[in-house]
Structure formats: structure tokens, C-alpha cells
C-alpha positions as CSV (number, residue, x, y, z in Angstrom):
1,X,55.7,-0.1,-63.8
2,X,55.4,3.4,-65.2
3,X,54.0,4.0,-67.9
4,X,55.1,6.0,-70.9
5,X,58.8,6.0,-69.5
6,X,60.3,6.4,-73.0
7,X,57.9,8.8,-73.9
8,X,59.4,11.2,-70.5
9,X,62.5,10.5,-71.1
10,X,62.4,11.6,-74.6
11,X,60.8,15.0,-73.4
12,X,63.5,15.4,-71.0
13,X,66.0,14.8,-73.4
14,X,64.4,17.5,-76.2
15,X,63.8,19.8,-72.9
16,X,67.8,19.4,-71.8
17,X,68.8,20.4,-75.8
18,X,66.7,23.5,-74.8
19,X,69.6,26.3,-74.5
20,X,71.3,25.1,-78.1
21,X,68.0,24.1,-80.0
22,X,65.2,25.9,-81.2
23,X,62.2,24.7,-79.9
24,X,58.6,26.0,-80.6
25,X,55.9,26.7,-78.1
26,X,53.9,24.0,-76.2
27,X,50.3,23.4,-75.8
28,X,47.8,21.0,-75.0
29,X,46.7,18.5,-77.9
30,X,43.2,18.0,-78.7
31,X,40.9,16.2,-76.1
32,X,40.0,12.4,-75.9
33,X,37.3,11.1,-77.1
34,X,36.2,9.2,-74.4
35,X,37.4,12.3,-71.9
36,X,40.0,10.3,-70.2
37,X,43.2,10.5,-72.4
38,X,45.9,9.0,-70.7
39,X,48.9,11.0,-68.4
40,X,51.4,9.7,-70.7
41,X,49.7,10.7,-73.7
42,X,49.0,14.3,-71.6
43,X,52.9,14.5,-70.6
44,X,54.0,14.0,-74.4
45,X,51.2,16.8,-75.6
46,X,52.9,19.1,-73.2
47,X,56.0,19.2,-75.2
48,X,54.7,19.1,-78.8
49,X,53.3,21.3,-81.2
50,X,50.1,21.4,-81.9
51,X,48.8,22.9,-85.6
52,X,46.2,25.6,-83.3
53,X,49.4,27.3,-82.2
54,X,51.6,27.7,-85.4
55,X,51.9,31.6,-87.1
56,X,48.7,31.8,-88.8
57,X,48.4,31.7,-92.8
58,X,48.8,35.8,-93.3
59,X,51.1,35.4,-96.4
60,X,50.0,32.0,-98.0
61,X,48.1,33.4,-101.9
62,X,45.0,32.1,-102.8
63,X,46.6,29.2,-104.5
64,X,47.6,27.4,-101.5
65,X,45.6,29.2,-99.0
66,X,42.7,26.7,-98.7
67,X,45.5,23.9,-98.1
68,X,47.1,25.3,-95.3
69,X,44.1,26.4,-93.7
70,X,43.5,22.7,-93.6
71,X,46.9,21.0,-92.4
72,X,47.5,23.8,-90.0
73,X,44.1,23.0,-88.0
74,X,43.9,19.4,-88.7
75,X,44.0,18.2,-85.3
76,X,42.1,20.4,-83.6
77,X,39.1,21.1,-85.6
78,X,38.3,17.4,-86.8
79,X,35.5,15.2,-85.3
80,X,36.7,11.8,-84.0
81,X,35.1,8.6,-84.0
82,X,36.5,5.9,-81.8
83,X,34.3,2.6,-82.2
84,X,34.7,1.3,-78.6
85,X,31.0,0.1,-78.3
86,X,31.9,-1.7,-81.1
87,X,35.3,-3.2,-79.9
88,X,35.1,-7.2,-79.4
89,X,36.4,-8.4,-75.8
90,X,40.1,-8.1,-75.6
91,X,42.1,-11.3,-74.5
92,X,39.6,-13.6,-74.7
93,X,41.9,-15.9,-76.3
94,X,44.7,-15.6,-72.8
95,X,46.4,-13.3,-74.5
96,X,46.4,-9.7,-76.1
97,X,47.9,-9.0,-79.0
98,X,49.0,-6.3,-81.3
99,X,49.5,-5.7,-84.9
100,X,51.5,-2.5,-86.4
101,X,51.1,-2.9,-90.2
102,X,53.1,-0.8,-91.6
103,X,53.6,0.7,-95.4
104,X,57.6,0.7,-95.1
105,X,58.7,-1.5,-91.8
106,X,62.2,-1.7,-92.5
107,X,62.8,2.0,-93.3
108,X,65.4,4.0,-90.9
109,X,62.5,5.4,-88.8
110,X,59.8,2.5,-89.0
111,X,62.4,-0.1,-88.1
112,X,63.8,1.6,-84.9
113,X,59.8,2.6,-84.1
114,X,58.7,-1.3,-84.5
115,X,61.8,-2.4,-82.1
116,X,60.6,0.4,-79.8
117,X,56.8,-1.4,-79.6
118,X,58.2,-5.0,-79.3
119,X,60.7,-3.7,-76.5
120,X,57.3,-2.4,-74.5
121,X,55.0,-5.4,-75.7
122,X,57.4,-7.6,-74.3
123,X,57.9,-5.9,-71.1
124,X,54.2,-5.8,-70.5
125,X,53.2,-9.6,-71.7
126,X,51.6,-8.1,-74.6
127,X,52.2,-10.1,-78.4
128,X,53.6,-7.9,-80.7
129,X,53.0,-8.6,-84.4
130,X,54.9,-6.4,-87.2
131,X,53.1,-6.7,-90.6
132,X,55.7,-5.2,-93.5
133,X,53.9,-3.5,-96.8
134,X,56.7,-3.3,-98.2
135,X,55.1,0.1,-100.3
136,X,52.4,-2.1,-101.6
137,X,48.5,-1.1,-101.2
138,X,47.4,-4.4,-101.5
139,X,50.1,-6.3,-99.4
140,X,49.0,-3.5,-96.9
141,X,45.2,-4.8,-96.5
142,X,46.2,-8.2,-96.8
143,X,48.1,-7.3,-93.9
144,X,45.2,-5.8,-92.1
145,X,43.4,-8.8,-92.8
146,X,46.4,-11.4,-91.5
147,X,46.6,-9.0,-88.6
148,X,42.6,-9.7,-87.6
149,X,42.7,-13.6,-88.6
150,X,45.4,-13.3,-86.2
151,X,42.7,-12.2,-83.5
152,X,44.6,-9.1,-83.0
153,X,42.6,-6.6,-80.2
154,X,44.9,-3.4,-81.5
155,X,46.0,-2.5,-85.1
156,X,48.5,0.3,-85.6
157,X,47.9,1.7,-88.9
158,X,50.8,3.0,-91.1
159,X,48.9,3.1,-94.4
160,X,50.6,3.6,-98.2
161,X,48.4,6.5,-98.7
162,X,45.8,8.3,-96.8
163,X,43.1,7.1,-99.3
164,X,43.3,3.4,-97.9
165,X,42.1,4.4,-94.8
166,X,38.6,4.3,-95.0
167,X,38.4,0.9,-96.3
168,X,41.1,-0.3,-94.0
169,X,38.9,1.3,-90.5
170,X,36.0,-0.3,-92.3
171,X,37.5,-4.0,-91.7
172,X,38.3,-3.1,-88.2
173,X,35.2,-1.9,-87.1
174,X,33.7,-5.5,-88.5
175,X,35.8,-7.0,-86.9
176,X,35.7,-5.1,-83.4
177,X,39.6,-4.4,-83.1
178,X,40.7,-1.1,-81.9
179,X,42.5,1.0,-84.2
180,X,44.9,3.8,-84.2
181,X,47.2,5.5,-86.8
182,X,50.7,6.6,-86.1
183,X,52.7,9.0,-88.4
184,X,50.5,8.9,-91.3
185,X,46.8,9.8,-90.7
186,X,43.7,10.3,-92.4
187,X,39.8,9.7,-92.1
188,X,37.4,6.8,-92.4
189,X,34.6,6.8,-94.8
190,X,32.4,8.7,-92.6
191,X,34.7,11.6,-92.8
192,X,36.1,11.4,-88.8
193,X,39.8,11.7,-88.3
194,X,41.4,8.3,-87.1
195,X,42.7,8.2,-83.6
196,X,46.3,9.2,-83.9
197,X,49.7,9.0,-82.1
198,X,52.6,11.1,-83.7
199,X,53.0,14.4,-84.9
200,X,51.5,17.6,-85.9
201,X,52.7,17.7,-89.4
202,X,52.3,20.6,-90.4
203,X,53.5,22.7,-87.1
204,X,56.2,20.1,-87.2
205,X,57.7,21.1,-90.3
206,X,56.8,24.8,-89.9
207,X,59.5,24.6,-87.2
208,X,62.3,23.9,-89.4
209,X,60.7,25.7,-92.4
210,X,61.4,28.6,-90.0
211,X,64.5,28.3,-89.6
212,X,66.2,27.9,-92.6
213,X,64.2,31.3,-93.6
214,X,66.0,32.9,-90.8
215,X,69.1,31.4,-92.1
216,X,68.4,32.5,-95.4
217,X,67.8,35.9,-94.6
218,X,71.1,36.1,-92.4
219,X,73.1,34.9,-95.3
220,X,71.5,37.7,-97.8
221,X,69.8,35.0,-100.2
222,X,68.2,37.3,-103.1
223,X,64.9,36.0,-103.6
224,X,65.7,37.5,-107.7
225,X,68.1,34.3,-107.9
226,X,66.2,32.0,-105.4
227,X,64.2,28.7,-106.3
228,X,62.8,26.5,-103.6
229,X,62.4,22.5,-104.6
230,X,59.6,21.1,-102.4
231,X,59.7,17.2,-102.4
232,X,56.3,16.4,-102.0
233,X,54.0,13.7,-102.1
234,X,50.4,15.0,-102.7
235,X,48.6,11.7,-102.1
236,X,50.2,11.1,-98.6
237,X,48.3,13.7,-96.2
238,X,51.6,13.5,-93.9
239,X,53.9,14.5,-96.7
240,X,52.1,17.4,-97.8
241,X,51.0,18.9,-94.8
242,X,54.7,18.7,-94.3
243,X,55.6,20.6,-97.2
244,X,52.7,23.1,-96.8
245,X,54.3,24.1,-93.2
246,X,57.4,24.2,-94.6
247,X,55.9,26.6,-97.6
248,X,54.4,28.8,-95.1
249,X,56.6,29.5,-92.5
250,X,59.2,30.2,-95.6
251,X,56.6,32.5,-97.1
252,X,56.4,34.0,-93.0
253,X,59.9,34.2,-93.1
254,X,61.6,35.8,-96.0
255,X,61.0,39.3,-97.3
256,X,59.9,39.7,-101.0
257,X,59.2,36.0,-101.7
258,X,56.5,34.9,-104.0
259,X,55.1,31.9,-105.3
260,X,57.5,32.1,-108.3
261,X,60.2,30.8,-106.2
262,X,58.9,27.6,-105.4
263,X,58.8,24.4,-106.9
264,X,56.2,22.0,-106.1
265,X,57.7,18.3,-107.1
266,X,54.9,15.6,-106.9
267,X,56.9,12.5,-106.1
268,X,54.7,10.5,-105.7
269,X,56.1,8.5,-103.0
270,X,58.6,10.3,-101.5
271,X,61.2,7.9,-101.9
272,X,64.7,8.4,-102.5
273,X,64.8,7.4,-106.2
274,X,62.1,9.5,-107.0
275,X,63.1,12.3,-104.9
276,X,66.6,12.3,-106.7
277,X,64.6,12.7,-110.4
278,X,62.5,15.0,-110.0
279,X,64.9,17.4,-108.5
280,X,67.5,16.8,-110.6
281,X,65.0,17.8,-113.8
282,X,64.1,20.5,-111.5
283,X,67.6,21.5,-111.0
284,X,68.7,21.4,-114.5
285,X,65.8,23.7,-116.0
286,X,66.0,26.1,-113.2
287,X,70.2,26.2,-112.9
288,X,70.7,29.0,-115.4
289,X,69.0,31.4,-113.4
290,X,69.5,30.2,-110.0
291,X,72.1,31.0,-107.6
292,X,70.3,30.1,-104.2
293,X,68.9,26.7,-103.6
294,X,66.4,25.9,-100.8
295,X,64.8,22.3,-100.5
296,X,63.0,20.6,-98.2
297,X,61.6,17.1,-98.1
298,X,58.7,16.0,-95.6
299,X,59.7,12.5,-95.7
300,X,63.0,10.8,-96.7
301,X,66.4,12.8,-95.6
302,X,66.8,15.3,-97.7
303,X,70.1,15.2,-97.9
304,X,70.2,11.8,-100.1
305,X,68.3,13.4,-102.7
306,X,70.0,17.1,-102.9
307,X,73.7,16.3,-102.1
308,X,74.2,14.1,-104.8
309,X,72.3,16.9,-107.5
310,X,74.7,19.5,-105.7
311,X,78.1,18.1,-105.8
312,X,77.8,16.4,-109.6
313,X,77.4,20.1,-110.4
314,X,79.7,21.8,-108.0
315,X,77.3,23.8,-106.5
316,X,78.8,26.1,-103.8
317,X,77.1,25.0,-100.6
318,X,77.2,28.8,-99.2
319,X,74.3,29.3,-101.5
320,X,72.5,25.7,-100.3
321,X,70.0,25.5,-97.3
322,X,68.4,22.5,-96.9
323,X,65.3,20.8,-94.3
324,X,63.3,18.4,-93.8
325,X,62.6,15.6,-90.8
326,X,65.5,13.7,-89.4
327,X,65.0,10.9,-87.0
328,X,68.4,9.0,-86.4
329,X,72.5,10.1,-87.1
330,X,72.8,9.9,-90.7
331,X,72.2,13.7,-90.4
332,X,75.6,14.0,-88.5
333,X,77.4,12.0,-91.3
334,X,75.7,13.9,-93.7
335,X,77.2,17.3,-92.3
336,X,80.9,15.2,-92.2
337,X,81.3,16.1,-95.7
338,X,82.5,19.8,-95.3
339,X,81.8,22.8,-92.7
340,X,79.1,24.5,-95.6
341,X,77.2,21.1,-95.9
342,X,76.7,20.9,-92.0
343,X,75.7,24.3,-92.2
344,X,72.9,24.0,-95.0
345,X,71.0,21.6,-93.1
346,X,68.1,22.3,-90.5
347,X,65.8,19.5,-89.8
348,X,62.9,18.9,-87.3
349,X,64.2,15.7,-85.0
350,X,62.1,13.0,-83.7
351,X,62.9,9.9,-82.0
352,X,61.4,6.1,-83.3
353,X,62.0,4.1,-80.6
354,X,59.9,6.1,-77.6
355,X,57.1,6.8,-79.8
356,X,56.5,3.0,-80.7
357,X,56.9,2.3,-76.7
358,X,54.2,5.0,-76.6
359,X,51.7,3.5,-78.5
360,X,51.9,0.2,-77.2
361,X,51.5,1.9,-73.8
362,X,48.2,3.4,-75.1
363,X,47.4,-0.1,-76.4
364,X,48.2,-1.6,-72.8
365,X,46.1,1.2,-71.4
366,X,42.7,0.2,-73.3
367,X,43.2,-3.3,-72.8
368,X,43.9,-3.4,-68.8
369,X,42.1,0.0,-67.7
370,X,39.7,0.6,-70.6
371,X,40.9,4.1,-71.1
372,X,40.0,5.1,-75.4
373,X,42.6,5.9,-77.5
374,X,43.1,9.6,-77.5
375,X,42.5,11.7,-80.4
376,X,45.6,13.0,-80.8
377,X,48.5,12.4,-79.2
378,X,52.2,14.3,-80.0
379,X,55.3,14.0,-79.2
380,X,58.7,16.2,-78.6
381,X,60.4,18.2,-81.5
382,X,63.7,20.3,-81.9
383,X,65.4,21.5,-84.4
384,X,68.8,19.4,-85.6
385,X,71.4,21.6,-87.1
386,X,75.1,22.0,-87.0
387,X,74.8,24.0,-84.1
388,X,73.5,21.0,-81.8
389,X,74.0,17.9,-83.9
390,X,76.2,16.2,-81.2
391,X,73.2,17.0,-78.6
392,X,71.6,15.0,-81.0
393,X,73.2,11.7,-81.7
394,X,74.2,11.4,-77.7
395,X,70.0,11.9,-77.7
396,X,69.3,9.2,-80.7
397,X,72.0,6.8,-79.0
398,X,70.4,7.5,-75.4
399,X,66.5,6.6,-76.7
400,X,67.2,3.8,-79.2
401,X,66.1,-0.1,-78.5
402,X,68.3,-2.6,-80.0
403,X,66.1,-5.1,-82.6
């Protein structure tokens, strides 16, 4: 059987999207560890964007300079640390098994994601075990820990924040599983970066950063009446790299702007509850002197937490851009309130379901061929806007894995 199938496909699909999409440019990702990273892993890198070829920080001040050096080269400067002379034998039991605990499973990208693995653990006679958070840091090691007493060889790791993750690689190592984090990365207490499937945040969300400054600058925004809410979420390293791409290639972008137009929301979380709050206090101390609004949100759609704040104070949505990460067709629904809402939103689009296949793929890889994890894997990104957004849903539609 081939492997990584979904993974190709959904290359193909961002690659056919090519003539109405901006895309930004390829390289390799970093190297395995053990020197032997698999093809698929190789195929995906091939289409992604790694942080080592985003615009470099030129504009960023000193305030935020030291951050974005940091997101932008996270992946390809870190030291890795894979543990397989530690790993116990895999199967020994008759069967192997994998365990994806995850901080949110049932959220609209971590519920089509898990479908995606147990679609390719079935296929390949591997045991797929989903382990939901649920938000929770402590339901999230007590996961961790069901997922070893389970005598799981494989843990995907979707922790609540990046801080867990030193103490969560620590159990895995005692107990010889493999590990891997997917989406939301981090370190283990020894200061190595995790072995990681997903995507470069921060060249991720410089992509569609980038294109609502263009946007911006087409439609004349005066940076003199311009604020910029970014929903962000210092705690989780994902979400603010995120926002710090965004923030840069904004600050790239846009003639004239300073840090004075941006607003730096700590949501903790980046829920959509919290999202809505603090932009709406945001909002309302900022409206008097505001005619252009820009937000973007690393995590949640950003369109649940500024369309709401927008149309209870019939803001004019010629004056609105909006970005952030999409990953399934609420985005088109979103635009089906009126031509100017379509046209305020640009978002960088993944797809769940191939990238959970993907992983499981790497897990099937270790377990049969005893090829390591790869430091960092990536996968395909284009930018959703109202120019390409039926591309899009015939591309969401074409990749998804019923439950």
C-alpha cells in the first residue's frame, strides 16, 4: 500500500489551487534525526513552508525583535532528541497501538484530524486510541498516563500548553513509548525540540499576514486611523508564533506602520469566548479613533470572534480585514453574509484529515521499518480568500474522512 497517500493528495490538491491562490515558496524541512526521514514525510516538506525561508525580521522593533527571531527559526535551528535507544519493543503484546491525546479532540480541526488517524490505523491493523483533554492540564497527563497503562508504542502529543511538555516526554521516556507532537510543539526538560508533524507556525501565518497587508494597502487603509487586534495566546508556543508571523509580515507589508497600531490581546486560551471579550473591550476603547480594523487570530476562526463585535456596532466592512487559520468550510459560510465580509477575510488553509493519516503513517513507519520520527515534518498551505473559497470547500470535501 502506499504510504502517505493523503498526505499527496493533499499536495496535489494545494498545487492544483496554484493559479487562484497565493502560495509561498517551498523548501526542504529540517533533517531526521536518525538521517532517514521518511518519503512521505520528504513529499509533504516539499510543499510547506519552512520558518528558514520566510522575509527576514528587517522591520520588527526591539520590543518584539528577540520573539520573532525565535518563532521564525524554530525548526531549523533547534537540537532534537529522539529517545529510540530507549524505546521498549513495539508489539510485543500482538498488537501495536496508538494513543493521540489531545488538549481539545472534539474541536472542528482536531475532530476531522483524529477521524483522519483512525481511517489510516484501521487500514494498516494498527489500534487507534483518542484520549480527549477536554482543555484540562491535568485530564491531559492523566491521559498520557491511561495512554501508557494501555501499553501504547506511539503517543501523539497535543498538549494544553507548551509548558506541559517536559513533564509529559519525561513519562514517555520511562516508559519507552515513542513520542511525537502534532500542531502544538514545544521542548522536553532538557531543552530539545520534540519530534513534530504539522506546521511551521510562524511562516504559516506570515503567509496570510501578508496578504491582508497587501490588501490593506490596495484599499488605502491610513495607518493614522488603523488598529490591529492580535488574538493571542502567549502561553501556547503555536499561537504566538502565529501571531508574531502575522505581526511581521504586517509590519513587512504596510508603509508607515508602527507598533502603536497593534493590539496585543492575551487570551489566554484562544477560545472563542475569550477571543470575543477581549476584543470587544479592545474595540470599545479604541472605536473613537479608529476607522480601519485589522485582526487576526492564530487559533480559533477569526471570524466568530470579530463579526459579532463588527455588526452589533455597524461597522462598515470596507474598512474590515480580517486572518487567521482556517481548516474546514465555515470560512465560506462565513463570507455568505455579504460581498464586503467575503472580502475582509484571508486565511492560511490546512486540511485535518490527511495530516492525521500522516502521522499514523510515520507511526506505522517506526513500528514495521524502524525508520525515527523526523524532526520536522510540514505540510501544504494556501491562502483561503474570497477569490478561491470554492477551490477550497471542493478541496475540504475532497480530503475529509467520515467519523
Amino acid at each position: 500500500m502506499k504510504k502517505f497517500v493523503a498526505v499527496l493528495l493533499c499536495a496535489a490538491m494545494v498545487l492544483a489551487c496554484v493559479g487562484c491562490a497565493q502560495q509561498a515558496a517551498p523548501a526542504s524541512s529540517a533533517s531526521a534525526s536518525s538521517g532517514s526521514a521518511s518519503s512521505a514525510a520528504s513529499a509533504a516538506s516539499e510543499s510547506t513552508i519552512p520558518a528558514s525561508t520566510s522575509a527576514p525580521a528587517k522591520k520588527a522593533t526591539e520590543k518584539y525583535a528577540a520573539d520573532v527571531e525565535k518563532a521564525s527559526t524554530a525548526y531549523s535551528k533547534d537540537k532534537y532528541f529522539d529517545n529510540h535507544e530507549h524505546y521498549k519493543k513495539f508489539g510485543k503484546d500482538g498488537k501495536y497501538k496508538v494513543a493521540f491525546v489531545c488538549k481539545f479532540l472534539t474541536s472542528s480541526w482536531f475532530g476531522p484530524k483524529s477521524a483522519g488517524m483512525k481511517a489510516e490505523a484501521d487500514k494498516l491493523g494498527i489500534e487507534y486510541i483518542g484520549i480527549d483533554a477536554n482543555n484540562n492540564e491535568d485530564a491531559f497527563m492523566q491521559g498520557v498516563q491511561n495512554a501508557i497503562n494501555q501499553d501504547a508504542d506511539a503517543i501523539i502529543l497535543t498538549p494544553v500548553t507548551a509548558a506541559m511538555l517536559p513533564a509529559v516526554v519525561d513519562l514517555c521516556k520511562k516508559a519507552g513509548v515513542a513520542y511525537i507532537t502534532t500542531d502544538d510543539g514545544g521542548y522536553d526538560a532538557q531543552g530539545n525540540r520534540i519530534p513534530h508533524l504539522g506546521l511551521d507556525d510562524y511562516a504559516l501565518c506570515y503567509a496570510s499576514g501578508k496578504a491582508m497587508g497587501e490588501a490593506a494597502v490596495k484599499r488605502g487603509f491610513d495607518v493614522a486611523s488603523l488598529k490591529i487586534a492580535l488574538l493571542d495566546a502567549p502561553a501556547v508556543e503555536s499561537i504566538h508564533a502565529r501571531n508574531l508571523g502575522a505581526y511581521q509580515a504586517l509590519m513587512d507589508t504596510i508603509p508607515g506602520l508602527t507598533d502603536d497600531n497593534f493590539l496585543w490581546l492575551d487570551t489566554v486560551d484562544n477560545l472563542t469566548d475569550n477571543n470575543i471579550n477581549k476584543l470587544s473591550s479592545a474595540f470599545q476603547a479604541n472605536k473613537a479613533t479608529t476607522k480601519y480594523w485589522m485582526v487576526y487570530c492564530g487559533g480559533n476562526n477569526v471570524w466568530e470572534a470579530a463579526f459579532p463585535i463588527f455588526d452589533e456596532n455597524k461597522v462598515d466592512y470596507k474598512n474590515v480585514i480580517c486572518g487567521g487559520v482556517c481548516a474546514d468550510t465555515s470560512i465560506a459560510d462565513a463570507m455568505k453574509g455579504s460581498a464586503d465580509k467575503a472580502a475582509s477575510l484571508f486565511c492560511s488553509g490546512i486540511l485535518a484529515a490527511p495530516s492525521g493519516a500522516a502521522l499514523i503513517d510515520l507511526c506505522n513507519d517506526l513500528f514495521k521499518k524502524g525508520k525515527l520520527f523526523p524532526n520536522f515534518t510540514g505540510y501544504p498551505v494556501n491562502i483561503v480568500s474570497a477569490d478561491n473559497i470554492d477551490r477550497w470547500v471542493l478541496d475540504v470535501k475532497a480530503s475529509s474522512v467520515k467519523k
